[in-house]
N, C-alpha and C positions, 0 to 999 in steps of 0.2 A: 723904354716905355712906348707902346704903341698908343698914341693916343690924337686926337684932333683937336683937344683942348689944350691950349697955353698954360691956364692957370692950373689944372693938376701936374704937369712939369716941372712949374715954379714953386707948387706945394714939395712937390719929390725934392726938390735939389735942397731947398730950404731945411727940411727934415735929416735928411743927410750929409747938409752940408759940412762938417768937422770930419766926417770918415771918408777912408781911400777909396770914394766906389765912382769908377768913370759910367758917364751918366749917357746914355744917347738915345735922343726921340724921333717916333718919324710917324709920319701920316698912316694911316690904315695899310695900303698899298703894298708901297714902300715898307712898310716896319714888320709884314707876316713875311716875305720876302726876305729881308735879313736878317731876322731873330730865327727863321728856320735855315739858315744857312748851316755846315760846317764849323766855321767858325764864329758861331754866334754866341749872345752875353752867358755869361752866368746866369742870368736871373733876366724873367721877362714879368713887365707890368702892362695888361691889357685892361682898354675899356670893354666890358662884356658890352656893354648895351653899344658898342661901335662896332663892334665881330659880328654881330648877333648869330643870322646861320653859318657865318665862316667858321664859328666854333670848333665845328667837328675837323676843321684843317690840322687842329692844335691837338685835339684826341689823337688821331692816327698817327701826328707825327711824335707826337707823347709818349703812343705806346709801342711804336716802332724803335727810333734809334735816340730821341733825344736826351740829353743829359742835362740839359737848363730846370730850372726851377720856375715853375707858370704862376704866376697870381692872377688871380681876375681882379677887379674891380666895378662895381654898378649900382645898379638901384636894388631896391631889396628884394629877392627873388624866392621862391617856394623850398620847402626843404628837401621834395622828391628830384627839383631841379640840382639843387646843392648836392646829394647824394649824390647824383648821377653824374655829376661833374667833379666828385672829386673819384670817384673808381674811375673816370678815364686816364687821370694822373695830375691834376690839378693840386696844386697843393695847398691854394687856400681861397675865399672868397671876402671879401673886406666889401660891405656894403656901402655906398659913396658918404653918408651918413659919418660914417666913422674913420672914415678914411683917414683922416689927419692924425689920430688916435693908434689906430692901429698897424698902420704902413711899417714904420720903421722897427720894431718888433718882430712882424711878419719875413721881414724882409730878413734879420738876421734869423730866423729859424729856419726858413727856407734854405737859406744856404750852408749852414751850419747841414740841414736835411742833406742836401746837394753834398756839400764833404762828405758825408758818413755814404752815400748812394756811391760815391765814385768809389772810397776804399773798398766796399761791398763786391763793386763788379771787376775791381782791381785782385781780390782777393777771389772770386770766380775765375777770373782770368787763370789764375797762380793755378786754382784748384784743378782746370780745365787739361793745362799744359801737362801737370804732375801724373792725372789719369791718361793723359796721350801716352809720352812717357812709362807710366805702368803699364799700358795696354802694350807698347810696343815691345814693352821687356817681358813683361807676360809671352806674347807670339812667338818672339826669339828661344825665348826657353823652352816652349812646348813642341818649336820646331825642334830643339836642340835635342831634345828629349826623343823625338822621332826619328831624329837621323841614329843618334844611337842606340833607337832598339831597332832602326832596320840594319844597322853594321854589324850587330849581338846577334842577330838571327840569320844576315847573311850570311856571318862567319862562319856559323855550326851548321849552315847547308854545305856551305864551298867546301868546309874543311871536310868533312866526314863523307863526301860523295865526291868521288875522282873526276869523274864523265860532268861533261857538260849537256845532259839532254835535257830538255825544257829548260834550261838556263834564265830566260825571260821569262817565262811563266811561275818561276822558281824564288827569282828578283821580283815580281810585282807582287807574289803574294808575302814574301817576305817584309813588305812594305816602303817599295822604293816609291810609287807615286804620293806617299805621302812626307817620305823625306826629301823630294827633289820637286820641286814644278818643272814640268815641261809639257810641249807639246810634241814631242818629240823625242824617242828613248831607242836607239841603236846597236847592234854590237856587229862587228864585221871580222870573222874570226876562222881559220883554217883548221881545220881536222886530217890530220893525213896529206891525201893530196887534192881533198873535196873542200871547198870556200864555204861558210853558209854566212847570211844576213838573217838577222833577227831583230824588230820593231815593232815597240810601243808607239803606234802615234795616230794623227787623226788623219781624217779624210783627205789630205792633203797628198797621202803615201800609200799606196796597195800594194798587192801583186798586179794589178793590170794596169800601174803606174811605170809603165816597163821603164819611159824615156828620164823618171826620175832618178833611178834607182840606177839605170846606165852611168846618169851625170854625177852620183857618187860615187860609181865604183871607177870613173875616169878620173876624178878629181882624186881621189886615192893615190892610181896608181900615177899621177902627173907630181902631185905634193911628194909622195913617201917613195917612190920609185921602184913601185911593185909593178908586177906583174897578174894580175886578177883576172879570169875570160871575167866576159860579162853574161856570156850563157851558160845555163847548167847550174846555177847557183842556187842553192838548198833557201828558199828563204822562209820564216818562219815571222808570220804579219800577224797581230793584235791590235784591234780597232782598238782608239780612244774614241767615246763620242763628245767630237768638238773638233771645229776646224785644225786642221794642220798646217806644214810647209806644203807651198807649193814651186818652190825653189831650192837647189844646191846652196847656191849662197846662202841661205837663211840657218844652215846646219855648220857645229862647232863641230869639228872633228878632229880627234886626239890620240895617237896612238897609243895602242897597251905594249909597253916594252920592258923586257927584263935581263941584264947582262947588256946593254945595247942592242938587243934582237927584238925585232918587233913581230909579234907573235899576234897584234889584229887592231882593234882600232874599236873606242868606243866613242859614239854619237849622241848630240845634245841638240834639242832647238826648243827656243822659246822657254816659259816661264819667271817668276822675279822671288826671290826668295826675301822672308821676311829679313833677316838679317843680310845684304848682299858680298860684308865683308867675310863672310862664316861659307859662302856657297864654293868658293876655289877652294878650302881646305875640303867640305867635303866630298868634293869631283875628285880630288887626288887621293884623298880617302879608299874612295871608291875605286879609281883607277889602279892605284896599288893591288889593291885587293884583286881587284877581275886580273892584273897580268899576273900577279903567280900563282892564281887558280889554275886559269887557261895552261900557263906553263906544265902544273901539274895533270889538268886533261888532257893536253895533247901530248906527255908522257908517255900514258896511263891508255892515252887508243893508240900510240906506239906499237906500246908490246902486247897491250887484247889483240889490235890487228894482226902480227906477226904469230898470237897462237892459232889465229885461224884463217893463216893465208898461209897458201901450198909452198914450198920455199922455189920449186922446181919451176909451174906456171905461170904465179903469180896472182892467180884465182882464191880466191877461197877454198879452205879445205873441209874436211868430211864436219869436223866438230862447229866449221863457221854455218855451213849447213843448218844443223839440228839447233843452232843459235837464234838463225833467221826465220826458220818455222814455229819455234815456239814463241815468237812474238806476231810471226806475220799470220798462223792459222786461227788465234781468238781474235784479232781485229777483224781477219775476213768474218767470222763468224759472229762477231757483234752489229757488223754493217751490211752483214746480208751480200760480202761479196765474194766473186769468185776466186780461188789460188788456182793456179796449174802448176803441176814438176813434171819436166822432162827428165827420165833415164838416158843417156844416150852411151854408146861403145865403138869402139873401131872393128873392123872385121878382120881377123886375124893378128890384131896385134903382135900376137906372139913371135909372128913369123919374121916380122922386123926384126926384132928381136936378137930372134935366132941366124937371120943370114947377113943383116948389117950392125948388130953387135947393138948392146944399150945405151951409147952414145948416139945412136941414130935414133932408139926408139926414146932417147928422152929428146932430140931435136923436132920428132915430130908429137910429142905431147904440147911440149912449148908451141909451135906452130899450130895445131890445133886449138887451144884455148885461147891465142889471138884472135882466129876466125870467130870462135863463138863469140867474144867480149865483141868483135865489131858487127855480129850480128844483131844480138840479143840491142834492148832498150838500156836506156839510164839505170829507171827501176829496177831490170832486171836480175836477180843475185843468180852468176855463173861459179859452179863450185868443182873440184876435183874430187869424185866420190870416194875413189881407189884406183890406182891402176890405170887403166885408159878410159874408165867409166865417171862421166862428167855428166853433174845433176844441177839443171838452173831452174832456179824458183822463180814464176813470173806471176807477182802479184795482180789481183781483178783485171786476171785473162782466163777467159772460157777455150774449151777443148778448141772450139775451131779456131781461134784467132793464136791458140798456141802451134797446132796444125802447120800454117800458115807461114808463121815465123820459122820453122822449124825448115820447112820447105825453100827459105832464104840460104839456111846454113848450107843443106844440100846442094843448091846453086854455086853456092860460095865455093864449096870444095871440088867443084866441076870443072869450076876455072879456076882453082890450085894447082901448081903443080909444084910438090914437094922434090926437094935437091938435097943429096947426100952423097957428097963426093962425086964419082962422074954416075952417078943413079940418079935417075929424076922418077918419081912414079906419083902414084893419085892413092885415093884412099876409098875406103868404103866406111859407111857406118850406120846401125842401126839403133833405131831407140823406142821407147814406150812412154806415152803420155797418164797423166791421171789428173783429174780437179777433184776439188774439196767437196763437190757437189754431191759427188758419187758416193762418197761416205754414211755410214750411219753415223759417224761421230766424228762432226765437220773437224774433230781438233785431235784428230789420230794420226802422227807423222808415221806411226811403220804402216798403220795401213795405205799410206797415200804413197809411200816409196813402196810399200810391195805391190802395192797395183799399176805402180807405174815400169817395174824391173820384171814382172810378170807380163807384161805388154812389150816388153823389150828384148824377151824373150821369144815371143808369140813372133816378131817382125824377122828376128836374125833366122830362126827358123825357113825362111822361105826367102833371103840372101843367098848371093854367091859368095862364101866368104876364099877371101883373098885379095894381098897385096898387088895391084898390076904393073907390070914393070912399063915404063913408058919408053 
């Protein structure tokens, strides 16, 4: 009871005196002070006309967190006033008049009120928890549902397509970002004898992230005890937009292995998966699946490679050729850029041949298609046309800048000097340029190889042909 008067106290305790109700009064002060406490009564009995404006103290804390049961008590008040003080949460007003009459009545419905309010927000509670609970189990599910219809649709890319090209673009439209959180989606995987990297991730990781992408491919090969360059590496970057790693340490890396060989390594960072006990089954999941994919890609560019690599060189052969044109002359042609092919032939071949036998003339085929592979670029495809006649395709290079190169190999072969047994000699060679520019129909390979074997023809014509003995 907040009150300043003695004798409403001594009325309260009098009225109640036969029932269990511990009674405790305090000054104005004092008594808003500890009736709004935490652990404050059950039940509060205020003088209204002692609160007067502190009233609204009891509104807000009414309608915020309390759990007590408010009576007012006073003199006789308006019924807009009454209205308005019981929608703040008041639960009753006993005009002083009848106070004696109506207190203990009030008092047990109040609380009786108070029971039924707690079970109420007891019973919200229960209800609160259960839709937590359902929401979570909901999430889990619709995540569950997502992983596997991205496993169902990975499966029928991986399994039905040997080759791993686009492989990431192939996994994201499949629906990995939506079966996996991360900020981060990697794969680090060898084809042949060429590494490529390929990532999903944010700003964190580019191609002109060089020193990141270094401190992965070190930490690689320090953990699994590979051997990786760090340059020359095929990388294949997909922005996320949303911050990324900007740290090695921040990246989970796990190799894809099959037999005990580890065939590459796929990369994780960041995200939180709704269910976190369900995210390692489906990494291994997953992991499973990319190693004996991979196993069966790098099969499968096994033997494609070996049908169109020369067995003699080492180069590419005639059909690896005509393989690399009809993919590389509609891109040039969709981007408006230039192809070059060189023809090129030795002079006189034959004559090797003929006076140091075909063991000599295949030592200096081999020895020539080294010099071209270390003249030519990365991009550049060096192929064995027939015979001594070697055709390299160099993708968005113009006449002159193939010119140029072409004028390296020259050089090269100047300061060659070829050894066959106690014979040392040099070489000569002529060749014919063409770009795709010169075409009426930028996507015609015999017209681009006849204008270039026609121009290589046009060159030998006005050589010395012959082997010079040194």
């Amino acid at each position: 009871m907040i009150s300043n008067t003695g004798k409403d106290e001594e009325a309260l305790k009098e009225l109640l005196s036969t029932d269990q109700y511990k009674i405790t009064s305090a000054p104005l002060n004092m008594g808003i002070e500890k009736a709004l406490s935490e652990d404050g009564p059950a039940l509060i009995i205020v003088d209204y006309d002692l609160i007067g404006e502190k009233a609204h103290i009891f509104y807000r804390f009414q309608q915020k967190k309390s759990r007590a049961c408010i009576i007012f008590y006073g003199q006789d008040i308006a019924s807009e006033e009454l209205n308005m003080m019981l929608q703040q949460g008041i639960y009753a007003y006993i005009p002083k008049r009848f106070f004696a009459d109506r207190l203990k009545e009030t008092i047990i419905g109040g609380l009786e009120n108070r029971r039924a309010f707690i079970e109420i927000l007891g019973m919200m509670g229960s209800l609160k928890e259960l839709n937590i609970r359902l929401e979570e189990e909901t999430a889990s599910l619709k995540k569950r549902n997502r992983e596997l219809s991205f496993i169902n649709i990975l499966s029928s890319e991986i399994s039905y397509e040997a080759g791993w090209a686009n492989i990431l673009q192939r996994m994201i439209d499949a629906g990995l970002p939506r079966a996996v959180e991360y900020t981060l989606f990697g794969l680090l995987y060898r084809m042949g004898s060429h590494w490529k990297l390929a990532m999903h991730a944010g700003t964190g990781i580019s191609p002109e992230n060089s020193r990141l992408i270094s401190d992965i491919i070190h930490r690689v090969n320090s953990d699994y005890s590979q051997e990786i360059p760090e340059t020359g590496m095929d990388l294949d970057y997909i922005p996320i937009n949303r911050p990324g790693v900007t740290s090695c340490e921040q990246i989970d890396i796990t190799p894809l292995r099959l037999s005990d060989e580890t065939l590459g390594f796929m990369m994780f960072s960041g995200g939180q998966a709704a269910n976190k006990s369900e995210e390692p089954v489906m990494k291994q999941t997953l992991r499973n699946m990319l190693s004996l994919s991979l196993k069966n890609a790098q099969e499968y560019y096994n033997l494609k490679e070996a049908s169109v690599t020369d067995s003699l060189t080492g180069v590419y052969n005639r059909k690896g050729l005509f393989d690399f044109l009809e993919k590389e002359l509609p891109r040039a042609d969709r981007y408006k850029k230039p192809v070059s092919l060189i023809l090129t032939d030795m002079d006189d071949f034959k004559g090797i041949n003929d006076t140091m036998g075909h063991q000599a003339g295949d030592y200096v085929l081999k020895e020539y298609a080294s010099i071209l592979k270390k003249s030519f670029r990365l991009p550049d495809i060096v192929t064995r046309f027939g015979g001594d006649e070697f055709a390299i395709l160099l993708p968005e290079t113009g006449l002159k800048e193939a010119h140029a190169i072409m004028q390296r190999v020259i050089e090269a072969l100047d300061k060659h000097t070829f050894e066959w047994g106690l014979t040392r000699f040099k070489i000569n060679i002529s060749y014919g340029i063409s770009n795709n520019d010169e075409l009426i129909n930028h996507n015609d390979q015999d017209a681009l190889i006849g204008l270039s074997d026609a121009r290589l023809y046009e060159h030998k014509t006005v050589r010395f042909k012959k082997v010079s003995p040194y």
